[in-house]
N, C-alpha and C positions, 0 to 999 in steps of 0.2 A: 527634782533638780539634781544635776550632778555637779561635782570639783572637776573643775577642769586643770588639769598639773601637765601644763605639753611637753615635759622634758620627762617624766617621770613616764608619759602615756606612748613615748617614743620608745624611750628603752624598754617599756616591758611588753608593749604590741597593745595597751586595753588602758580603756579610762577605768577613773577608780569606780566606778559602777558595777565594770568589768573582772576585778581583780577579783582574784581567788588562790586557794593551797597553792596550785602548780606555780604561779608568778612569785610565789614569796620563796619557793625553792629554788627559783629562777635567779634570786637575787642571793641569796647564800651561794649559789652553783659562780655567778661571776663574782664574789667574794662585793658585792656593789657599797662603796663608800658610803658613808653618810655626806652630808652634804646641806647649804642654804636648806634647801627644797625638799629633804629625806634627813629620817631622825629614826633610830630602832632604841627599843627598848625592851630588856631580857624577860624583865617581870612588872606584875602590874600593881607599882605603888602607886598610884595616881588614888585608888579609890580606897584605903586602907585606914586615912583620916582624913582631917582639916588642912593637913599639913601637904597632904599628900595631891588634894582638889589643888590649895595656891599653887604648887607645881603644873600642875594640867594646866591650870589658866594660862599660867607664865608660860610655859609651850606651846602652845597653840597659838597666842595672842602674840606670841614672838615672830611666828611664821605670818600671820595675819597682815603682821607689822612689816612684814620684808617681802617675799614674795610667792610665797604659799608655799604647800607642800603635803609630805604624807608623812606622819608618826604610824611606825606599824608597831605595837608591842604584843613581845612575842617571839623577838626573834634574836639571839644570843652575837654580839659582834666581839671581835678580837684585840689586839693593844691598838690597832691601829684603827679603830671606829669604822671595820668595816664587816659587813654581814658573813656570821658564820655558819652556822645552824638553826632549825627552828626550834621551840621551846613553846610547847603549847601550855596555854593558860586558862583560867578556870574563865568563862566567858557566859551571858545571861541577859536578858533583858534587865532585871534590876541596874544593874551594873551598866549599862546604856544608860538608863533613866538618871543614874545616880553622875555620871560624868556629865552629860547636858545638864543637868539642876548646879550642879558644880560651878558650872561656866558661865550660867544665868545669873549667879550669884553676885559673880568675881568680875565680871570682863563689863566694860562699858566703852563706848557703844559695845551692844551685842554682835555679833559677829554676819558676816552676810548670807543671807539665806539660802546658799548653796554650800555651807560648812555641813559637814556629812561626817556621822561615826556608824560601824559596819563593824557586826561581827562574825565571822568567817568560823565554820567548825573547821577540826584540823580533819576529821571523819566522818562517814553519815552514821557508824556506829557509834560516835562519843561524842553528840551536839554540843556537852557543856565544857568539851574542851576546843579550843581553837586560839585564835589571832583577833585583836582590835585594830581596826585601821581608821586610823583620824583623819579626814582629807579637809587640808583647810585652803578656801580659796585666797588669792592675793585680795587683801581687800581695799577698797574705790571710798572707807573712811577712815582710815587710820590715821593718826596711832588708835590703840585700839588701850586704854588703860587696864591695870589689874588689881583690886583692892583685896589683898588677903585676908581669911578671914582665920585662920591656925595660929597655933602660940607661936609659932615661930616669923608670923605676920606682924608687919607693926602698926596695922590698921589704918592704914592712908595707900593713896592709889600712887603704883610705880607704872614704870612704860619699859617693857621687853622687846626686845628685837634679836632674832637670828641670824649670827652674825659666821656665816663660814658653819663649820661644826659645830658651833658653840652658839649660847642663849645666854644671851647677857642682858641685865637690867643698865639704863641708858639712866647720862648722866643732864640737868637741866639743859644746857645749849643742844645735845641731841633731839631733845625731845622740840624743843621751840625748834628746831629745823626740820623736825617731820611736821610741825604744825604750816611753817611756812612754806613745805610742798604742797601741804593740802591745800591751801586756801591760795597759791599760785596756779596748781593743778585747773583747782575749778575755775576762776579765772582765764587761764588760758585756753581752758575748753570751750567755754563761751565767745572768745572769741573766733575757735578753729570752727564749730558749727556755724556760725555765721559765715564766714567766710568760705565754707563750703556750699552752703545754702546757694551763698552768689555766683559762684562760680558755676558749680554744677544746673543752675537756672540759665546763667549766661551761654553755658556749653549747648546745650538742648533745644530745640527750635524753637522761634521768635513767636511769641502769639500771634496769631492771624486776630482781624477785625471782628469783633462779637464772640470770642472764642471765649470760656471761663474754665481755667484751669487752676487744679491743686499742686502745689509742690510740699514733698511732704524729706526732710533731709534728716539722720540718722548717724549720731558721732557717739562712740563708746567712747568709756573712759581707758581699756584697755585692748591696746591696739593686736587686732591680727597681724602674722606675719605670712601673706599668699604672696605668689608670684604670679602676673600675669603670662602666663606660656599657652601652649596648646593643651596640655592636662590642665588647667585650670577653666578653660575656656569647657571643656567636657565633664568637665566637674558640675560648672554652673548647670549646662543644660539637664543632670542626673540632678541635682539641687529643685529647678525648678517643676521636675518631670514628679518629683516625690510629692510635691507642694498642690497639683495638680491630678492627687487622688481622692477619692473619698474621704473625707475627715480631715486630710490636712490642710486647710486652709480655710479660712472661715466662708472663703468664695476663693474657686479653682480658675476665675476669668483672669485678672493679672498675669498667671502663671501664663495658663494656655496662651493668652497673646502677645508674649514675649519668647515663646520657646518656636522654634526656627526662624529668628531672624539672625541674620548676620548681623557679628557686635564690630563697632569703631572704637579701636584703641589708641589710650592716649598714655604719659608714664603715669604709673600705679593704678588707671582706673581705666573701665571698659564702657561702653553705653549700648543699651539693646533699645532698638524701637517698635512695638507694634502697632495696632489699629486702637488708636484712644490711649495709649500707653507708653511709656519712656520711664526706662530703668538706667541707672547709673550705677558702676560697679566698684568700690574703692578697692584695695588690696590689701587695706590695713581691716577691714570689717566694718567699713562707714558703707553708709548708700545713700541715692536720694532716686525716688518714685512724681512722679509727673502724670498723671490721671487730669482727661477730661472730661468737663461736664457738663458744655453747655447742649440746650438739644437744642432745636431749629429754633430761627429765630420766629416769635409772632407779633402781627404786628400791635401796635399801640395806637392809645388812642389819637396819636400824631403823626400815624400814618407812617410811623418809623419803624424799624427793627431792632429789635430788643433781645437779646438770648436770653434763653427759660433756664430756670436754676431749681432743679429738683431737690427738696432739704433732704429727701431720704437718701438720693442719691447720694450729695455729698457728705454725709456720715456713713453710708454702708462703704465710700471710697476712702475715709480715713481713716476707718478700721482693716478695710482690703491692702489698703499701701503701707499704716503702720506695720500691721503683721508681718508684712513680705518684708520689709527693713531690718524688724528685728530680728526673723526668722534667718534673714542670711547673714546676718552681725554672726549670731552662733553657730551658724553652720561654720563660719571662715576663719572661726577662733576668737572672737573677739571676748570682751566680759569686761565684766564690772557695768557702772552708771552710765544710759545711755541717755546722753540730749537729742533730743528731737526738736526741729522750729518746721510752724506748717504755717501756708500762707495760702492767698489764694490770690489771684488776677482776673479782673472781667472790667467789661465798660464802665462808664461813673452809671449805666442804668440798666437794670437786670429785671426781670419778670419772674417772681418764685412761683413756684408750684410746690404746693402741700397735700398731694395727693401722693399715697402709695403708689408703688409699683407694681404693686398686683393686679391692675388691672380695674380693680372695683370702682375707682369715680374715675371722671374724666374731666382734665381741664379747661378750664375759663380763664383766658388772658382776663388780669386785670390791670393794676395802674402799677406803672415802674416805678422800683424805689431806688431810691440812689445807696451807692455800695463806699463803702470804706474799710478799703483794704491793703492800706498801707506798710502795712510790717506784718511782720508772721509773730503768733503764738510760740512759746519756748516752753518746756514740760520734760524735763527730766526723769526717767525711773530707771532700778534695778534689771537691768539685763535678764536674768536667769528667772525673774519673777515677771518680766512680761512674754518671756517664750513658753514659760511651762505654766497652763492653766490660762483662763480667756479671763479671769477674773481684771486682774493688772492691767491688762492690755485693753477690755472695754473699758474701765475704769479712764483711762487716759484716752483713749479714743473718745469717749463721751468729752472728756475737757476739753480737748482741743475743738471737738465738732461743737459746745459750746461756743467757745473765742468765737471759732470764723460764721457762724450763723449770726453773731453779734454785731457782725461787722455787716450785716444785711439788714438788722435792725430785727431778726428773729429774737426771744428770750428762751425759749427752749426747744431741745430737739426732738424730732419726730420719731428714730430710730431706736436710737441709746439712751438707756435710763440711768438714772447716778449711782444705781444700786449693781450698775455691773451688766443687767440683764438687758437682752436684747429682744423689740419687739418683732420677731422675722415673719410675723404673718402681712409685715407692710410687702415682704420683699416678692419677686416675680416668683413664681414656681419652682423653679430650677434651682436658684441663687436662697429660696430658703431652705428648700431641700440639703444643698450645701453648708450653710448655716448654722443647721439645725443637728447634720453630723458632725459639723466641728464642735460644736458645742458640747455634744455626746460625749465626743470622742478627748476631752480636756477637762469634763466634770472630775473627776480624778484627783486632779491635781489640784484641782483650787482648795 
């Protein structure tokens, strides 16, 4: 996972993934202020004691608390807190280990699991000198408290925040108002996904007679800032075009039947349609995905038509539209906690099919059962932990393809098992083959 800092990733051309010697001379050369979001420091007292860790904590959990940023220590600034030269420092894995253990100690909640420390030689001839770069993201739970544990700690937890240049410890009414954004935050998030769910359902064509469609809707907690233009619009199709290689996507069918249509633009958001597919495009980093799934109808034993509702199908679709949601939340900048509500639409009577798609059995209409699908499933997770690694993301895909098979009166599902893993020998050839390199291609990370 990487820190995403877009003011910091502007100025110096590279995320913090990216950074290296040349960017930190980069920033001594334009004399670069400090700032909210940028903090330098000359020498590394942070790991020197007890005293030195409550400091790290209170730094970082400061920036955590406001709106992220990067501590580079290492690098010598002027009267005026702004960078002046480098100052390489004695740099190690201990010393890694010993700031993260620090901060495990100190900081409650823990911090989100895109905070990254990187140590940087200043030479390839002298690895154990260089630069620490702290990149901490804005975090989606703050305040984020800090209990010292040094003499100079008084053993009870304070709340820091980065205020301008400066990192001050906050007095009781600040901190009950960062409580009262969080818990209005979340609240109001709950209501913006719903009402995007409706919206962007209402925007999208009307279900035809025996149709069974998914709607799968997708609100971070931290908003992109795109503009719908013409470079945006070819942004998307390079977006989608990446998504649709080997490995990147758990199934390349979404992408591929979405890329050469023409998009309808509306303000702040776009809609692409293909065959079986409807993507909506926010500008802030939200989406909502529309997969169909009913296959022909057969008939029943009342001489009526019924559409077939395949369970692997609609789990191998809630993991093909969650991913594509999330996937383009980070590509557009978004971060932090993402809501998702998924739902599903079909007649009051459907026909399941429990048979793979592979081909191996072949189905038997049997007796329709009636569907209740009322309201969408709600399921929140970490952004940065459902795009990097499949663990998170089947994890949630399994729940929600729980909820909606529930709502057919299934109790478990065919595809997604609770432990993460996916069984892709149900899937067609093609589509496990694709599967099967994503999967590959993200053991890694998990």
């Amino acid at each position: 996972m990487t820190v995403r800092i877009p003011r910091l990733a502007q100025l110096l051309g590279a995320d913090f993934d990216g950074l290296d010697r040349s960017h930190l001379v980069e920033l001594c050369d334009q004399h670069a202020a400090e700032d909210v979001d940028l903090d330098f420091k000359q020498d590394n007292a942070y790991t020197k004691d007890a005293d030195g860790l409550d400091e790290f904590a209170k730094d970082v959990s400061a920036m955590a608390n406001a709106r992220g940023g990067l501590i580079v220590v290492g690098v010598t600034e002027n009267d005026q807190g702004n960078a002046e030269r480098l100052n390489p420092i004695t740099i190690s894995d201990k010393l890694h280990n010993q700031l993260v253990q620090g901060l495990r100690s100190r900081v409650f909640p823990f911090l989100p699991p895109d905070f990254r420390i990187r140590m940087i030689a200043d030479s390839p001839t002298t690895p154990e000198c260089g630069y620490i770069l702290i990149g901490v993201p804005r975090s989606p739970v703050a305040p984020h408290a800090v209990r010292p544990t040094g003499g100079k700690g008084q053993q009870r937890y304070g709340y820091a925040r980065r205020l301008g240049r400066t990192t001050a410890w906050l007095d009781e009414s600040e901190i009950a108002a960062l409580y009262r954004d969080r818990f209005k935050l979340a609240e109001d998030h709950s209501h913006r996904v719903t009402a995007q769910f409706e919206d962007d359902c209402a925007w999208l064509a009307a279900p035809v007679d025996g149709s069974i469609r998914l709607d799968i809707s997708l609100v971070p907690t931290g908003r992109a800032e795109r503009r719908i233009d013409r470079t945006f619009l070819q942004d998307v199709r390079g977006f989608l075009g990446a998504l649709a290689r080997p490995g990147g996507a758990p199934s390349a069918a979404l992408s591929r039947d979405l890329l050469g249509h023409a998009p309808v633009i509306r303000r702040g958001r776009m809609r692409i349609s293909g065959p079986g597919v409807h993507a909506v495009w926010h500008s802030d980093g939200s989406a909502h995905l529309q997969v169909d799934l009913a296959s022909e109808p057969a008939p029943t034993a009342e001489d009526a038509a019924a559409p077939v509702l395949n369970l692997t199908r609609l789990e191998a679709s809630v993991l093909y539209g969650l991913h594509l949601a999330c996937a383009y939340a980070e590509w557009a900048g978004a971060y932090g906690d993402a809501d998702v509500l998924a739902g599903t639409s079909s007649p009051a009577q459907v026909l399941l099919d429990r048979t793979p798609l592979n081909g191996t059995a072949r189905f038997v209409p049997g007796v329709p059962v009636s569907s209740d699908t009322g309201s969408p499933c709600h399921r929140i997770g970490y952004l940065e932990a459902l795009c990097n690694g499949s663990m998170q993301l089947c994890t949630m895909a399994h729940a929600i393809s729980s909820d909606l098979l529930a709502d057919y009166g299934v109790y478990e599902p065919t595809l997604l098992r609770p432990d993460a893993t996916v069984r892709s020998q149900r899937l067609a050839q093609r589509e496990r083959a694709e599967m099967e390199a994503w999967l590959a291609s993200t053991s890694d990370s998990n």
